[in-house]
C-alpha positions in Angstrom: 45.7 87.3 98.8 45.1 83.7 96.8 47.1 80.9 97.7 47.1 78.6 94.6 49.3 75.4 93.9 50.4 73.3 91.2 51.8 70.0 92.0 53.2 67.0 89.3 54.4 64.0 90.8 55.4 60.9 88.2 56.4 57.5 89.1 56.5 56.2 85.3 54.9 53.0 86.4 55.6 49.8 84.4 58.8 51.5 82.5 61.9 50.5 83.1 62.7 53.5 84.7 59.7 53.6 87.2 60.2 55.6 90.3 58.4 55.1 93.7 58.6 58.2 95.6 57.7 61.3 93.5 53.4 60.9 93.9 54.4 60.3 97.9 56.4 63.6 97.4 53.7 65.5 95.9 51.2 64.1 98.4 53.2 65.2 101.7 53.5 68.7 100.0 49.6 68.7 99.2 49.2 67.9 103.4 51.7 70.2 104.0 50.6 73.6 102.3 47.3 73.0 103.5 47.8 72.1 107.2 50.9 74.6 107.4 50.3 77.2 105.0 46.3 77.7 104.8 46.2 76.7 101.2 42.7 75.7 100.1 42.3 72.2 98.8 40.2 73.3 95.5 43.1 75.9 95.1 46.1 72.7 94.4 45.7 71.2 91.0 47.4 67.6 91.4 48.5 65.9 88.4 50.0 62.0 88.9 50.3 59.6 86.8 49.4 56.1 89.1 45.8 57.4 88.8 44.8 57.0 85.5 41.0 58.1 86.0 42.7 61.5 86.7 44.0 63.9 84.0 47.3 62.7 83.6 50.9 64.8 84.0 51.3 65.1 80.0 53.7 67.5 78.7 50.4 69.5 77.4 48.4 69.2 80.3 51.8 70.4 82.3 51.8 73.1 80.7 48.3 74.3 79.9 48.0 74.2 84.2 51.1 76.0 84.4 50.1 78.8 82.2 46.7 79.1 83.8 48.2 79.3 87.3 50.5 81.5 86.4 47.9 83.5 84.0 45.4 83.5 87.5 48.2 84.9 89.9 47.4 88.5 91.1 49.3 91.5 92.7 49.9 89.9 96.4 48.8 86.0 95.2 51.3 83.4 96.2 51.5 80.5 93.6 53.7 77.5 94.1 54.9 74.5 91.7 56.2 71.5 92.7 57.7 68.8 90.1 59.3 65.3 91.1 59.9 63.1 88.5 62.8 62.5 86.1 64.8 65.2 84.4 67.5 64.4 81.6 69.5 67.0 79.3 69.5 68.0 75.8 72.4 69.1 74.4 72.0 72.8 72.6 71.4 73.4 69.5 74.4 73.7 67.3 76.0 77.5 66.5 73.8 78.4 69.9 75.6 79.1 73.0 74.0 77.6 76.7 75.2 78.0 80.0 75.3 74.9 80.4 76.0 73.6 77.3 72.6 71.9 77.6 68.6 71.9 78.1 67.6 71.0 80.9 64.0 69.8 81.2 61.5 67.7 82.8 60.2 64.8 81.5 56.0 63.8 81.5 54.6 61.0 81.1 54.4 61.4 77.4 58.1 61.9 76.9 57.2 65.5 76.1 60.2 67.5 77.4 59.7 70.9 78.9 62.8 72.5 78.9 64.2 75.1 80.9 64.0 78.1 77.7 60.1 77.8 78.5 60.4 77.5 82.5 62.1 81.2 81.6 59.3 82.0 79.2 56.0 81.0 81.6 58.0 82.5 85.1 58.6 86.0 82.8 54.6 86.2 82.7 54.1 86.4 86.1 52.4 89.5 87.2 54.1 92.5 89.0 53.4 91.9 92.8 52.4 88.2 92.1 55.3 85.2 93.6 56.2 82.3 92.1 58.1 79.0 93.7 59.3 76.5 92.0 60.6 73.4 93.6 62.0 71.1 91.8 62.9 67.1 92.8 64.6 65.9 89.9 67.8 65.4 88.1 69.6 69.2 86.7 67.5 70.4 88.5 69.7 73.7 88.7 69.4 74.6 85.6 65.3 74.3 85.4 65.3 78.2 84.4 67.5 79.4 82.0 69.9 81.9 82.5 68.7 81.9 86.4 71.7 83.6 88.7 72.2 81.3 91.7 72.0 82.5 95.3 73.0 79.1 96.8 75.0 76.8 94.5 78.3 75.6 92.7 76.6 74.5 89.2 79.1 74.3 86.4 78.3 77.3 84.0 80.5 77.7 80.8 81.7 81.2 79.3 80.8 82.5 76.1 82.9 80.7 73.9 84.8 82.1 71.3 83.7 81.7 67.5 86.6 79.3 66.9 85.7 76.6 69.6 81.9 77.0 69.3 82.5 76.3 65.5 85.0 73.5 66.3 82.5 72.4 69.4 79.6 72.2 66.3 81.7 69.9 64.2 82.4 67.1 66.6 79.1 67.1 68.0 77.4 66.8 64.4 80.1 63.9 63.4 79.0 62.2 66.7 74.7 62.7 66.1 75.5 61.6 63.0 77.0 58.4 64.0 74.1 58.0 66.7 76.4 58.7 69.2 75.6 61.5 72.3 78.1 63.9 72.7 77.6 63.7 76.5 79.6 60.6 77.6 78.3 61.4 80.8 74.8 60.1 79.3 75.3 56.5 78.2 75.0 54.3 81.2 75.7 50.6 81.2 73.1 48.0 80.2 71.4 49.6 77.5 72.7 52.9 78.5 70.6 53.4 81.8 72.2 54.3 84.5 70.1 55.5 87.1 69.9 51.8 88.4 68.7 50.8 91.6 71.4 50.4 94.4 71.5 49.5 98.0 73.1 52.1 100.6 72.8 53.1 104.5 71.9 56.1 105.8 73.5 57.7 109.0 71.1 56.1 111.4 71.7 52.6 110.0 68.8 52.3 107.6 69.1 50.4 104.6 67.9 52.0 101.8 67.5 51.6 98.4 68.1 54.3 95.9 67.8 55.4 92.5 68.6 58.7 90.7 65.6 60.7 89.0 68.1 60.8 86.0 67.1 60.3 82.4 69.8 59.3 80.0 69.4 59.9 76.7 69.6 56.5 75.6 66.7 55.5 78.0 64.5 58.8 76.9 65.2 57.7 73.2 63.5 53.8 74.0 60.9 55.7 76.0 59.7 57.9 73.0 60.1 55.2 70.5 57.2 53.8 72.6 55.5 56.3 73.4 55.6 57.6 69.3 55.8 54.2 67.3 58.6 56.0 65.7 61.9 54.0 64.9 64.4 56.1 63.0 64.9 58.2 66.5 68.5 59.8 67.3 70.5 61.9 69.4 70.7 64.7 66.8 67.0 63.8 65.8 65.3 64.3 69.4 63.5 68.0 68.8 62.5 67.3 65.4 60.7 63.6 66.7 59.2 66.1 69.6 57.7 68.7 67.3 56.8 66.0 64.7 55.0 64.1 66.7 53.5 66.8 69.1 53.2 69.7 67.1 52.3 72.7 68.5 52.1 70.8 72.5 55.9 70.3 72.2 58.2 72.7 73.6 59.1 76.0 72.0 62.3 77.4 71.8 62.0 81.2 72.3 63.7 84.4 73.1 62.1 85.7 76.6 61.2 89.7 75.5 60.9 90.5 78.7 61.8 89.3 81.8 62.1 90.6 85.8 64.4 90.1 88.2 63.5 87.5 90.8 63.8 87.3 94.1 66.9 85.9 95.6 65.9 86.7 99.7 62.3 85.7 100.5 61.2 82.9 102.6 60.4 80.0 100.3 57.4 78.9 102.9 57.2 82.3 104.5 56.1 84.1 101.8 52.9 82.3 101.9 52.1 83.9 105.4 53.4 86.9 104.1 56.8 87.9 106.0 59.0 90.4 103.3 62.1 90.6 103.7 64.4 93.6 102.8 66.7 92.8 100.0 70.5 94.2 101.0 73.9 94.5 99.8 77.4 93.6 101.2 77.4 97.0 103.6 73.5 96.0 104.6 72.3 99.1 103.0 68.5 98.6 100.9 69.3 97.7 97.7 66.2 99.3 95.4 65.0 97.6 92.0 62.8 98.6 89.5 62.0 95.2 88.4 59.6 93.2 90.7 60.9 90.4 92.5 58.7 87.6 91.6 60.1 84.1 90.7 62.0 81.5 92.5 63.5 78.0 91.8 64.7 75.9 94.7 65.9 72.8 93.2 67.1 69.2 94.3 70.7 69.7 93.3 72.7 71.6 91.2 73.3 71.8 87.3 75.6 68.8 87.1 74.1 66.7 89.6 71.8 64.3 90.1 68.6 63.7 92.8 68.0 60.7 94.4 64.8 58.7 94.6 64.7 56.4 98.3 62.8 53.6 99.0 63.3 52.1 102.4 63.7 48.7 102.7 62.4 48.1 106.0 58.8 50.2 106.2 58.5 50.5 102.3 58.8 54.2 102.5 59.4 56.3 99.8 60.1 59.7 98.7 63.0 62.1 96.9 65.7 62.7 99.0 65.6 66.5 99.0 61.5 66.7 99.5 62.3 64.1 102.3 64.5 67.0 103.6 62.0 70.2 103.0 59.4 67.8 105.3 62.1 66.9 108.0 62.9 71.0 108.5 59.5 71.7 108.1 57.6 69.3 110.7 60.7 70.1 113.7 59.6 73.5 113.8 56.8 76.1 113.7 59.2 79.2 112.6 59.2 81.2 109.4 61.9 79.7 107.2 63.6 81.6 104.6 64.7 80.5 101.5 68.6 80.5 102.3 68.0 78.5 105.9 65.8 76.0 103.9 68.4 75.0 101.4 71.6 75.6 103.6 69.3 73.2 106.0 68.5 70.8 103.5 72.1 70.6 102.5 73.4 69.5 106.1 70.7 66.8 106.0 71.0 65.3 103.0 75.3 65.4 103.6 74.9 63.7 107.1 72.5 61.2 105.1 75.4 61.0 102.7 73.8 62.1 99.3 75.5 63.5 97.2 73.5 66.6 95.8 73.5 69.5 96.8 70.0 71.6 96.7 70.0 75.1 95.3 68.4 78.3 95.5 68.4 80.7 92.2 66.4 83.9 90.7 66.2 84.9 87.2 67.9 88.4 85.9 66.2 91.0 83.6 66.8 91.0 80.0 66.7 93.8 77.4 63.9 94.0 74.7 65.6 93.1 71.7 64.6 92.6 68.0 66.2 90.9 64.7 65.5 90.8 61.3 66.0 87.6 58.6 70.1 88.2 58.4 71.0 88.9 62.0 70.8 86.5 65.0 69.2 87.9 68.1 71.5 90.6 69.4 71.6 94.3 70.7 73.6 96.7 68.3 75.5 99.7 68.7 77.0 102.4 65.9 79.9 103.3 65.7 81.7 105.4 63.1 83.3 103.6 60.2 86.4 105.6 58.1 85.0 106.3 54.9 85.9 108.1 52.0 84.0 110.4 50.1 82.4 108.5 47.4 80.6 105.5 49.5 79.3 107.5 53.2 78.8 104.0 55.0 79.3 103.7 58.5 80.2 100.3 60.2 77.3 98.6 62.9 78.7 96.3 65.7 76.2 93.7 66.7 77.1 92.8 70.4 76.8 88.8 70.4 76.4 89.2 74.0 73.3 90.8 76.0 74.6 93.4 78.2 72.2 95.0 81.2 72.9 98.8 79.7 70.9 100.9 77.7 71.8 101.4 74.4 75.1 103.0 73.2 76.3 102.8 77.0 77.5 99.5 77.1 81.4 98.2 77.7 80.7 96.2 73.9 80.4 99.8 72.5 83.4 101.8 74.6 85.8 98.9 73.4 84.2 99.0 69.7 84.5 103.0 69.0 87.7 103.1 71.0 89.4 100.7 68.2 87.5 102.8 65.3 89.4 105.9 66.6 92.9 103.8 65.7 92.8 101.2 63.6 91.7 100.9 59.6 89.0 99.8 58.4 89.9 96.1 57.2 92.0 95.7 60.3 88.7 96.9 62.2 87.1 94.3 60.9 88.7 91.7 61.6 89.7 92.6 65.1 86.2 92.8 66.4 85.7 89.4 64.4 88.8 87.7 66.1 87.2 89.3 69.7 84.5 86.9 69.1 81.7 89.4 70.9 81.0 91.1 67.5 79.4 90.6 64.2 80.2 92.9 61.6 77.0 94.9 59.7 77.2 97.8 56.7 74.7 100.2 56.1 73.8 103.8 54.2 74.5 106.5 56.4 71.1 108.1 56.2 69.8 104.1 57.8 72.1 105.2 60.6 70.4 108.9 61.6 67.5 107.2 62.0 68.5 104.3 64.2 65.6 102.4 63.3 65.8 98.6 64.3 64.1 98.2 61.3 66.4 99.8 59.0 69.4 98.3 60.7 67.8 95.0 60.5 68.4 95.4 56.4 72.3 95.9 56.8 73.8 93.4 54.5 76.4 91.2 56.2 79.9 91.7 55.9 82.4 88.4 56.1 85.9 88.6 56.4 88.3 86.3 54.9 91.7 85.1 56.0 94.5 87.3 54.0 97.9 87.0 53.1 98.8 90.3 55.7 96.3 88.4 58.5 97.8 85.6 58.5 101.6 86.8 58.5 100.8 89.6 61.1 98.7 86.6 63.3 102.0 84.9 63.1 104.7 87.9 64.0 102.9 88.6 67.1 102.7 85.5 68.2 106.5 85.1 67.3 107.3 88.5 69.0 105.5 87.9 71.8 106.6 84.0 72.9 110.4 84.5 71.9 110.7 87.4 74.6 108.6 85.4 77.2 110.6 82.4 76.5 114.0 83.8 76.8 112.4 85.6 80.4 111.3 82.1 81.8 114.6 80.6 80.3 116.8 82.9 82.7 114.8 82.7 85.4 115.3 78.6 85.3 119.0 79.0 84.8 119.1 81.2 87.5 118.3 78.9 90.1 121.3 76.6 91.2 121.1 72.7 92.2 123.4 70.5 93.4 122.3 66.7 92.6 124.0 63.6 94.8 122.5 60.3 93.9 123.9 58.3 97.0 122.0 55.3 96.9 124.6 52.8 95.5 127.9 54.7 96.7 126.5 54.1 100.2 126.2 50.4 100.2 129.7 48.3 101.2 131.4 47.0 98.7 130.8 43.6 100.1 127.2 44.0 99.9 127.3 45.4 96.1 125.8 41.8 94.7 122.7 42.3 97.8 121.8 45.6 98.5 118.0 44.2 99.6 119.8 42.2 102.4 121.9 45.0 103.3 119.4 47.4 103.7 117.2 45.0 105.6 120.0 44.0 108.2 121.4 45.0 111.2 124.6 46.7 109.7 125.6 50.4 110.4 123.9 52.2 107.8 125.9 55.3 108.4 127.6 56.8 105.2 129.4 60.3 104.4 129.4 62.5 101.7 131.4 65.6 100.3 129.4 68.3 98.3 130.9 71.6 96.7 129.1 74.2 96.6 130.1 75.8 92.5 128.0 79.0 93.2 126.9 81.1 95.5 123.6 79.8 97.2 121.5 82.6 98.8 119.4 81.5 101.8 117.2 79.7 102.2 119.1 76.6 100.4 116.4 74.0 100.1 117.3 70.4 100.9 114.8 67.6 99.1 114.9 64.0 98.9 114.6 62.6 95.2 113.4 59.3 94.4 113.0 57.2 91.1 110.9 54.5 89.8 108.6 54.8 92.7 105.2 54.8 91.7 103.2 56.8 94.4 100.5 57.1 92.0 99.4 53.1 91.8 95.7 52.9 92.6 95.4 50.7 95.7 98.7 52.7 97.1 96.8 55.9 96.9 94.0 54.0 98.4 95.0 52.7 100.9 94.6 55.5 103.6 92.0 57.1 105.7 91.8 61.0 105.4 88.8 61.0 108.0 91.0 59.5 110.5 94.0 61.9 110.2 91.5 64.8 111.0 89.8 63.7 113.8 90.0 61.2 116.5 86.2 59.9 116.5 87.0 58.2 113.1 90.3 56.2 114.5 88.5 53.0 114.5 87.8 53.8 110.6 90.3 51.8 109.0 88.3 49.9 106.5 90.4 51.2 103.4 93.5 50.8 105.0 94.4 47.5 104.4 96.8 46.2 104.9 98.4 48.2 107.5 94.8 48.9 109.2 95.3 47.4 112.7 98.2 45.6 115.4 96.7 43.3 117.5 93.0 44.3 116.6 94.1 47.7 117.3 93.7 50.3 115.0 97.1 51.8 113.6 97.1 56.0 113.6 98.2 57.2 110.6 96.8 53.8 109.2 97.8 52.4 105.7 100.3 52.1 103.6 101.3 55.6 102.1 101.7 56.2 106.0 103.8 53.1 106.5 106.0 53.9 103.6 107.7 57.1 105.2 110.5 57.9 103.9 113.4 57.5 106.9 117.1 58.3 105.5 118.5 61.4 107.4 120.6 64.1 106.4 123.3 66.1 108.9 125.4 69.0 107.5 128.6 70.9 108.7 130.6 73.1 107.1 134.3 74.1 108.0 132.9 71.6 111.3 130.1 73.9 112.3 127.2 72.4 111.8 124.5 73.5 109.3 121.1 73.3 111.1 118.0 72.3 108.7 114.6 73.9 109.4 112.0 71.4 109.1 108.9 74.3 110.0 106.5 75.2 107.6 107.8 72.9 104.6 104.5 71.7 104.5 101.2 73.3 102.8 99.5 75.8 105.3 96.0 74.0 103.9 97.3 70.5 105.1 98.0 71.4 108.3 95.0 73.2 109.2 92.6 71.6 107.0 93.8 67.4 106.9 95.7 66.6 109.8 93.9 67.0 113.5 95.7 69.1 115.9 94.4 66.4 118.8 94.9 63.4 116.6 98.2 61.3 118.0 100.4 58.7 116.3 99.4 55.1 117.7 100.3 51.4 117.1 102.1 52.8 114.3 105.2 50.7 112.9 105.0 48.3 115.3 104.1 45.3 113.5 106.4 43.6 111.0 107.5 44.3 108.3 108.4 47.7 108.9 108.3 50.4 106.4 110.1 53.5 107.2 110.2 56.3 110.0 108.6 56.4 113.3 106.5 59.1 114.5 106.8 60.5 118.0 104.1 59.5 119.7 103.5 62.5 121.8 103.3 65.0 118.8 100.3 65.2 117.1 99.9 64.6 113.4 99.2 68.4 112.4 103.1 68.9 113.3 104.3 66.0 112.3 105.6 67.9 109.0 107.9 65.1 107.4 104.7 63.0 107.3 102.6 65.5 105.9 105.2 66.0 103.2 104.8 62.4 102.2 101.3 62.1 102.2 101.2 64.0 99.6 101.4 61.5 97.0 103.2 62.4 93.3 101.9 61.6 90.6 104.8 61.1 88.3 107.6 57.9 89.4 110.4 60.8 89.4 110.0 63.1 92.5 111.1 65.2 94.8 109.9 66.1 98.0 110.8 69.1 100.9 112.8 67.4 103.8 114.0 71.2 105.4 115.3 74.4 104.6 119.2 76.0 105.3 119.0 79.3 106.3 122.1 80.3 105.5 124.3 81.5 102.4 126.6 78.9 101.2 129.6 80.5 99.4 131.1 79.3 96.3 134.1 76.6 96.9 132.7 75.7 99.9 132.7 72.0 101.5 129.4 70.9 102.9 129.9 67.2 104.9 127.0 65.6 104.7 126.3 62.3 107.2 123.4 60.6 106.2 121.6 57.6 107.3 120.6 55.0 104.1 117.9 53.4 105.9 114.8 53.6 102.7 114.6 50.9 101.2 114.7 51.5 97.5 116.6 48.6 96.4 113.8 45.9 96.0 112.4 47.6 92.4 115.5 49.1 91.9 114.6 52.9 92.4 117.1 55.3 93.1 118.0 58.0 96.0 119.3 61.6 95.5 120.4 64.3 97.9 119.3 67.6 96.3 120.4 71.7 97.1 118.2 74.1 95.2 117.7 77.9 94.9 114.6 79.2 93.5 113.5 82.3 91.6 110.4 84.1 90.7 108.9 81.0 88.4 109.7 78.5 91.1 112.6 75.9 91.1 114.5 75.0 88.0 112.5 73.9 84.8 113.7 74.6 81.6 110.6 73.3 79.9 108.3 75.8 80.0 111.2 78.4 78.6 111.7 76.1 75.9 108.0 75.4 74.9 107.9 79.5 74.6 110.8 79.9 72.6 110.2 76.7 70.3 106.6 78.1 69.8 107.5 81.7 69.1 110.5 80.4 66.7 107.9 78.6 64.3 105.5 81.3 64.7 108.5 83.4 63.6 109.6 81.3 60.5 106.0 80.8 59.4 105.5 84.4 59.1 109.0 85.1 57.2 108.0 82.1 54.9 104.7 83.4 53.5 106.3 86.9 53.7 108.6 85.4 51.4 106.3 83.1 49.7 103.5 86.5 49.5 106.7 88.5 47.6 108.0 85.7 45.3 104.6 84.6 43.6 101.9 87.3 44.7 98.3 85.8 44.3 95.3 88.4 43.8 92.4 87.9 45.7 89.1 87.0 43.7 86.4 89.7 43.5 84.5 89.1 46.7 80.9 90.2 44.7 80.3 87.1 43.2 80.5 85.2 47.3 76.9 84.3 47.9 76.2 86.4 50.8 77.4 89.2 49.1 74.6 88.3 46.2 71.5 91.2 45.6 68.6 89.4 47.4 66.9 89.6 44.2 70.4 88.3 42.1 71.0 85.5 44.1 69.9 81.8 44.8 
């Protein structure tokens, strides 16, 4: 068994984006494989660019070593590649649809990008029996294989879009190239648009550190090249053709992978080179058997959208990539095998107790089906299904699956839903259902093509476009009509169902003498005692929910929001952290538990019912969120120092209960975002009747006064939708009534002046290929 090694390291020196730990990186890996791992040093090719007597990290020479690694590799060889430099994104081609919604690549020395559609291509070549790791230190690193499944990892993946937004997608994105603009905001930086600049940090042990991400904005990539190139006209929308332009045949193809194996998602990323095998299982633990060799790995620095940091340490002038940094820290505290899973899960605690903020990744390639295309067709997988014909033209209707399903042919869910609707509907309303669906493109052929079902023959299937029709468009807008008017009126009653009473006390409870100065009133000494008298118009079935509603009370203002400390509501190690809680942080250089102001601000009036003079308890349990309780309030975290220095906001907590139960409080700490709300201050759990009297003594403590907010009392129902909003009702029905009068008025419109279509022949891509242009 061979042991062979590939290993790129780039520090870009004297650019402006210059990097000092990725030849350190590629160095401690070199040490590494062959101390640990046995690897021979004449079988690790090492390609840097701070050695310029050496071959240097090209995107040719990159490549040419990758293919004759991976050309090398044998049944039973181990091969390993190890990249840490900067990576940057491309975004697709237009019409084409990514996972991602862009390329990501690698950057050389040269500017030469190597994106991840040939990653996919090189790792498909690997031989049966033959293992391939990738690890990867640089930005997107996630996404360095295309269409790669991960088996650790949250990267952002987009669905298939449909025809409408991918064409509408297209549009904006050639407005904005064509301006010079980059349709990925996230992409322009400040100063000159590069923004992986350096910044100072501290890691958990109290190094300072300074850090830079291994990001490549376009912007920056764009100077770069002009550089690198002499060229001058170069722009977002002009990157790939500057690339092929200017390096020919070396630049990066962009090709279907014909065939591919499945990778494999289980095996020890160091391990494998001392040969341990693991078994491969599913949920139950039972041996899961492929017939696709499991050869091809990518353990990466973070995910899709994120971004890897490079470190330099101030005090020893150390450097390296964080997540290298990591695979060397698990790697020298132990002499175990490590699988891939522990190696990333392991890598992830590190680098979150270092507080970085990637997340490494582990991900495998999936097997694709062999497919073909001719000149009209993009690259899809078709299926037949029979088209309703009548006896003078036999032609038969060929769905081309836009998608790339892992069936054999004619078995697929494309081709079920396909010759299902064949079975029902016409053959114009065919048509342009399975164009509408977005999955399908719509072929004609001769029958006799069809008996053969010869790629080849298919592939000469002239193209069939639909257009929009008088009968599409009137039938697009009667379902639409039919179909939001009912769901409208549903939502509708269910709102009106629910019954509220509203009682806006906040000025009836303030003495008449005090009318002119409610601020002084509230802030005094007086009785703030006031009673109120509520009918009850309807029935109100149990539980009667009892909110406080307040007005022109911005809980959303920035440094309001801010000003809190989540750490220290879970956990009672961080109750000295109260560095954002300003200025209700400490009392007498004491910290104050909950600290800041959302905390301080606690709402305080109080609300006692009776009815007939029995007494109406409220239930103040569980009106809270389940998550909150469990998840961002400590169960042995205690209220302390809190409200005792001056002013005073609102309510007091009990000292002795701890913060997880302290339900009122975790009601109000969940801020609104809107300056009209309405928060949970208890449940009744019992049926008021129609006509009755509820008493209500409440205490007007809040002070709402000083920005002249208001205070309401509210008693709501609920139904199936939730409490009462009428809006969403009335968005349904307004909707469905346009759709509605749109399709009566071209129905009318269609009747009154009837236009005939033109003869669809004379369309150009329904021209003779020898007739037309």
């Amino acid at each position: 068994m061979a042991k062979k090694a590939l290993l790129i390291g780039i520090n870009y020196p004297g650019t402006a984006v210059e990097l000092r730990g990725c030849v350190n990186d590629v160095r401690r890996m070199q040490k590494c494989l062959i101390d640990r791992y046995g690897f021979s040093n004449k079988d690790i090719t090492v390609l840097i660019d701070t050695d310029k007597t050496s071959i240097q990290p090209t995107g040719k020479n990159i490549r040419e070593a990758l293919k004759k690694l991976i050309a090398e590799g044998e049944p039973g060889d181990v091969l390993v590649f190890h990249y840490s430099g900067h990576g940057t994104r491309l975004p697709t081609e237009e019409g084409l649809f990514d996972a991602t919604d862009y390329d990501e690549c690698i950057t050389p020395c040269d500017m030469n990008l190597i994106t991840d559609n040939e990653f996919r291509d090189m790792v498909a070549e690997v031989k049966k029996g033959c293992l391939l790791t990738i690890i990867s230190d640089s930005c997107h690193s996630g996404g360095l294989i295309e269409e790669a499944k991960e088996q650790i990892g949250e990267s952002y993946v987009n669905k298939p879009r449909s025809r409408i937004v991918t064409f509408l997608v297209s549009i904006v994105r050639s407005l904005l190239t064509t301006c010079g603009i980059s349709s990925n905001d996230s992409q322009r930086g400040s100063g000159g648009g590069h923004d992986s600049f350096t910044r100072e940090s501290e890691l958990e042990d109290g190094e300072t550190v300074d850090m830079k991400t291994r990001y490549l904005p376009l912007d920056s990539y764009i100077t770069l090249l002009k550089e690198q190139t002499g060229q001058t006209d170069i722009k977002y929308g002009k990157i790939r053709q500057t690339l092929v332009k200017v390096f020919g045949q070396d630049s990066s193809p962009n090709v279907m992978l014909s065939n591919s194996v499945k990778r494999n998602a289980h095996r020890g990323l160091l391990s494998m080179f001392v040969g341990k095998r693991e078994v491969n299982t599913d949920g139950a633990g039972s041996e899961v058997k492929s017939k696709h060799p499991n050869n091809g790995i990518l353990l990466s620095g973070c995910q899709t959208d994120q971004r890897s940091e490079d470190v330099y340490v101030t005090r020893t002038g150390k450097s390296y990539g964080a997540f290298s940094d990591a695979i060397q820290t698990i790697l020298s505290g132990t002499r175990k095998e490590i699988t891939n899973k522990e190696m990333v899960l392991r890598a992830r605690e590190i680098l979150k107790k270092q507080k970085f903020g990637q997340r490494p990744a582990s991900s495998f390639s999936e097997p694709r089906i062999q497919i073909r295309s001719s000149k009209r067709t993009s690259l899809s997988l078709q299926y037949s299904i029979p088209y309703k014909a009548n006896s003078r033209s036999r032609r038969r209707l060929v769905v081309s699956s836009v998608s790339a399903p892992k069936v054999e042919l004619r078995t697929g869910p494309d081709y079920l839903i396909s010759s299902l609707l064949s079975k029902f509907l016409p053959n114009e309303l065919l048509c342009n259902v399975l164009n509408c669906l977005g999955r399908f493109k719509i072929y004609t052929t001769g029958a006799s093509s069809m008996q053969t079902n010869s790629y080849s023959k298919m592939g000469k299937a002239s193209k069939t476009h639909t257009t929009s029709t008088f009968l599409r468009v009137i039938l697009t807008f009667l379902v639409s009509g039919v179909v939001f008017i009912p769901l409208g009126a549903i939502c509708l009653f269910a709102s009106q169902g629910v019954i509220e009473i509203v009682d806006q006390y906040d000025i009836d409870c303030i003495p008449l003498s005090f009318r002119d100065n409610k601020v002084r009133y509230i802030q005094g000494i007086e009785d703030k005692r006031c009673n109120r008298t509520i009918t009850v118009t309807k029935t109100m079935k149990n539980p009667v929910y009892v909110y406080y509603q307040l007005e022109n009370y911005y809980q959303n203002h920035r440094r309001y929001v801010k000003s809190r400390q989540d750490g220290q509501l879970r956990s009672p190690k961080d109750e000295n952290d109260v560095k954002s809680c300003a200025p209700e942080d400490t009392v007498g250089g004491e910290p104050i538990v909950p600290c800041g102001l959302v905390a301080w601000s606690l709402f305080n009036d109080t609300y006692d019912f009776t009815r007939n003079n029995q007494k109406l308890s409220v239930n103040k349990k569980d009106i809270s969120w389940k998550s909150d309780r469990d998840s961002k309030f400590g169960k042995n975290v205690f209220p302390k120092n809190f409200q005792k220095g001056f002013p005073i906001g609102g309510k007091s907590l009990d000292p002795k209960i701890p913060l997880s139960e302290q339900e009122d409080l975790i009601v109000w700490m969940r801020t609104a975002a809107l300056p009209i709300f309405r928060k949970l201050y208890g449940k009744i759990d019992t049926d008021l009747e129609a006509g009755d009297t509820i008493n209500v003594l409440l205490q007007n403590n809040y002070n709402t006064y000083s920005f002249n907010g208001k205070k309401k009392l509210v008693l709501s129902t609920t139904s199936w939708l939730g409490g009462r909003n009428d809006f969403l009702g009335i968005a349904y029905l307004t909707v469905g009534s346009i759709c509605l009068s749109l399709a009566v008025f071209f129905s009318v419109l269609y009747l009154a002046k009837p236009r005939q279509l033109g003869d669809p022949s004379y369309l150009s891509w329904n021209r003779s290929a020898g007739g037309g242009r």
